[in-house]
C-alpha positions in Angstrom: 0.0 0.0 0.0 1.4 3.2 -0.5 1.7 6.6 1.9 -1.3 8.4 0.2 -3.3 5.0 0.3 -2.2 4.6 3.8 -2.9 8.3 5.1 -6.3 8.1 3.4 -7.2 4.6 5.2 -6.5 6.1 8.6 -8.3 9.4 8.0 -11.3 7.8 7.1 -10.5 5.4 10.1 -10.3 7.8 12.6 -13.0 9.9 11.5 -15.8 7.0 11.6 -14.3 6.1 15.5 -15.1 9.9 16.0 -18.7 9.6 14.2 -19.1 7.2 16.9 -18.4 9.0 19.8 -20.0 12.4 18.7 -23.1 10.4 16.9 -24.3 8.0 19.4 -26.8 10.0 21.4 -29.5 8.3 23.5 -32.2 7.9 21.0 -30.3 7.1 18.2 -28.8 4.1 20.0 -32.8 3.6 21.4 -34.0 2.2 18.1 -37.4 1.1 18.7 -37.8 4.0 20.9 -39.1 2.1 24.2 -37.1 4.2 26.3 -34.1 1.7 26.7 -31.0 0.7 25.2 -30.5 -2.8 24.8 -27.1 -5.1 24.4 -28.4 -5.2 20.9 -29.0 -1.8 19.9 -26.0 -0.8 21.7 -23.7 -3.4 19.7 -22.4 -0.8 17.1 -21.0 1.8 19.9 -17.6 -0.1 21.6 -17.2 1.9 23.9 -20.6 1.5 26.0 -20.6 -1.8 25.0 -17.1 -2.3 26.9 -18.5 -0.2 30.0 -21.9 -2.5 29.6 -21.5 -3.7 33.2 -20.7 -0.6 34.7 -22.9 1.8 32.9 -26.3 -0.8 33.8 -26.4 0.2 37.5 -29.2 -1.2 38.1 -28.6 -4.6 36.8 -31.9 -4.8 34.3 -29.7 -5.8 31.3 -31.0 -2.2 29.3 -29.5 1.1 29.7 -32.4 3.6 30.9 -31.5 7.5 29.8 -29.7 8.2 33.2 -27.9 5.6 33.3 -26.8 6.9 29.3 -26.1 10.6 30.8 -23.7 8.6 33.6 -22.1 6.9 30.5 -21.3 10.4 28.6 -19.9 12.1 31.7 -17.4 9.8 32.1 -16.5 9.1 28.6 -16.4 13.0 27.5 -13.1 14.3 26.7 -11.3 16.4 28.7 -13.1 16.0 31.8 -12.1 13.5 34.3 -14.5 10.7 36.0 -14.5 10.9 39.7 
């Protein structure tokens, strides 16, 4: 592969890992719109997907929209989790 190939590969890389993070809202994750986000509509977004256990506080095996806003505090840049 050459540099320009390269380059090219990894700008469009990085910009859909971006897409992810500044895309992925509540209800575009919450596709049939019953108020939760299940393992399965959450299986395109990695990183709430790794954080599955931690994010669902209250153990119900769906992500409720606090438990989303919890989620986006601690994952937004530049701010730290406490």
């Amino acid at each position: 592969m050459n540099r320009s190939a390269l380059l090219l590969t990894l700008f469009f890389a990085a910009g859909a890992y971006a897409g992810e993070k500044a895309g992925a809202t509540f209800d575009t994750l919450d596709k049939n719109q019953d108020g939760q986000v299940s393992a399965q509509e959450a299986s395109e977004h990695s990183k709430l997907n790794e954080m599955w256990t931690e994010v669902d506080r209250d153990g119900s095996g769906t992500i409720d929209q606090s438990e989303f806003s919890a989620f986006e505090a601690l994952t937004r840049p530049g701010e730290a989790a406490e």
